[in-house]
C-alpha positions as CSV (number, residue, x, y, z in Angstrom):
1,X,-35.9,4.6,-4.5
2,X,-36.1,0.7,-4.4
3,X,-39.4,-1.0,-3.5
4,X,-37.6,-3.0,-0.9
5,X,-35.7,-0.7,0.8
6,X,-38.5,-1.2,4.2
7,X,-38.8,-4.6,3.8
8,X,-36.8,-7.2,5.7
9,X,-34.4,-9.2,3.4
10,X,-35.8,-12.6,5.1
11,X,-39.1,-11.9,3.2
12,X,-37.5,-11.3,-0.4
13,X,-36.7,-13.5,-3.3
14,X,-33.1,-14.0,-4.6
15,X,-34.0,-11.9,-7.4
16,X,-35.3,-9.1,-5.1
17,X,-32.4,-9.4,-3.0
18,X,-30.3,-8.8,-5.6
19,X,-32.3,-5.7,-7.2
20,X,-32.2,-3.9,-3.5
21,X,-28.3,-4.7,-3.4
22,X,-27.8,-3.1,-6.8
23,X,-29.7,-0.2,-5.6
24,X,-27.9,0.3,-2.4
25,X,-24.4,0.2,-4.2
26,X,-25.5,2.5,-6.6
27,X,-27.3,5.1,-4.3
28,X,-25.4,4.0,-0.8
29,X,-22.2,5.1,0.2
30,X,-20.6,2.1,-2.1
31,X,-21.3,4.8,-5.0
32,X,-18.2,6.8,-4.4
33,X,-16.6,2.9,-5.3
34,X,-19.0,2.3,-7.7
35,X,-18.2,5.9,-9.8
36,X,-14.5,5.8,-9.0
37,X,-14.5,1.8,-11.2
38,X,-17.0,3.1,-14.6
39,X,-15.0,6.5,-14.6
40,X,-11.0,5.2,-13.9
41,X,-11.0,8.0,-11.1
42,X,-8.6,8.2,-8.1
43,X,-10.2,8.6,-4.2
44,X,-8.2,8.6,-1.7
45,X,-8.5,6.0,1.3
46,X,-7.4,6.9,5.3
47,X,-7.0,3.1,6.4
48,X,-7.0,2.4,10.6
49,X,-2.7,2.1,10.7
50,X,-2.9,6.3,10.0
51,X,-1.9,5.3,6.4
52,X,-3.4,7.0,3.4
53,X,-3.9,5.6,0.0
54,X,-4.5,7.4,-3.6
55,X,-5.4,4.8,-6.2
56,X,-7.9,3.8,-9.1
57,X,-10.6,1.1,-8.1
58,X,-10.8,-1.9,-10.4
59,X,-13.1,-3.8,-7.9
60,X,-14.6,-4.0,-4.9
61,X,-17.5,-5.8,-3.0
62,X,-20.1,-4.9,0.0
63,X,-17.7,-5.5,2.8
64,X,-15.1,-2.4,1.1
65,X,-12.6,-5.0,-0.1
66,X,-10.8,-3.9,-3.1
67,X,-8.6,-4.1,-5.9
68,X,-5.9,-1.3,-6.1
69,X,-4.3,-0.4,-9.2
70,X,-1.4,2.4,-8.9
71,X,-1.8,2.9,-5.5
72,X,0.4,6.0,-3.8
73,X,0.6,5.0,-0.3
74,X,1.2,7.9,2.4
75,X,2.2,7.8,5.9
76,X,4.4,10.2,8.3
77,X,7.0,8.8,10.4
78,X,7.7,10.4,13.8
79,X,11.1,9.8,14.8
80,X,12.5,8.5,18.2
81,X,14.1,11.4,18.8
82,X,12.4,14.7,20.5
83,X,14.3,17.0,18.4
84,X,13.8,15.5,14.8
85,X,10.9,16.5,12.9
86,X,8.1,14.2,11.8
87,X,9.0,13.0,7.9
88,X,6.3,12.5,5.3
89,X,6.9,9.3,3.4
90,X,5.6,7.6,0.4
91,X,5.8,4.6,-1.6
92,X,4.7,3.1,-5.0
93,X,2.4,0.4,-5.7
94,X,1.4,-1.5,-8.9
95,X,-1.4,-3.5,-7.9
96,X,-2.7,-4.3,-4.3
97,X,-5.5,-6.2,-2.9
98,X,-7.0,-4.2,0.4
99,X,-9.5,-5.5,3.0
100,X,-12.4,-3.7,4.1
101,X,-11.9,-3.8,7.6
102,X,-8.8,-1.7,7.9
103,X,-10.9,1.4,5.7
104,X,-11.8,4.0,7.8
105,X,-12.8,6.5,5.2
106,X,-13.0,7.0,1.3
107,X,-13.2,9.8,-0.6
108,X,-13.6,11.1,-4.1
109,X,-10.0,13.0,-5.1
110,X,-11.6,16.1,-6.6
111,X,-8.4,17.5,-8.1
């Protein structure tokens, strides 16, 4: 556990700051971003439009921003019409840049 994990931030040093920061992404919920970069493994991301993505992480910061490579983006579309069923769509993409705010949930794909 990091020795400033109790204290406030406004009573650190830069260098202390940064140590607790490195501590938190490694230990915090950032690991599952952090282990999905060193180890090229997919997770899979529910996003607040009820779209889903499955892609590798080459980046990502505190705020869940990220950089998306071979993303697999997943969504249903529920048509107009009260007798069609809803259809599961998908689409490809290379390379994507996605901001934190619109993640709702990330997950390791165990598979």
């Amino acid at each position: 556990m990091s020795q400033y994990a109790n204290v406030p931030r406004s009573e650190l040093d830069e260098g202390q700051i940064r140590e607790l920061e490195a501590y938190e992404i490694s230990q915090g919920p950032l690991s599952v971003l952090q282990q999905s970069v060193r180890n090229n493994t997919q997770i899979l991301i529910s996003l607040r439009n009820n779209k889903k993505l499955l892609a590798r992480v080459k980046a990502f910061d505190r705020h869940s921003n990220m950089v998306l490579e071979n993303v697999k983006e997943m969504w249903t579309e529920i048509p107009k019409n009260k007798n069609k069923k809803p259809v599961n769509k998908d689409r490809f993409i290379s390379k994507m840049f996605l901001r934190g705010d619109s993640v709702v949930l990330v997950l390791r794909n165990t598979a």
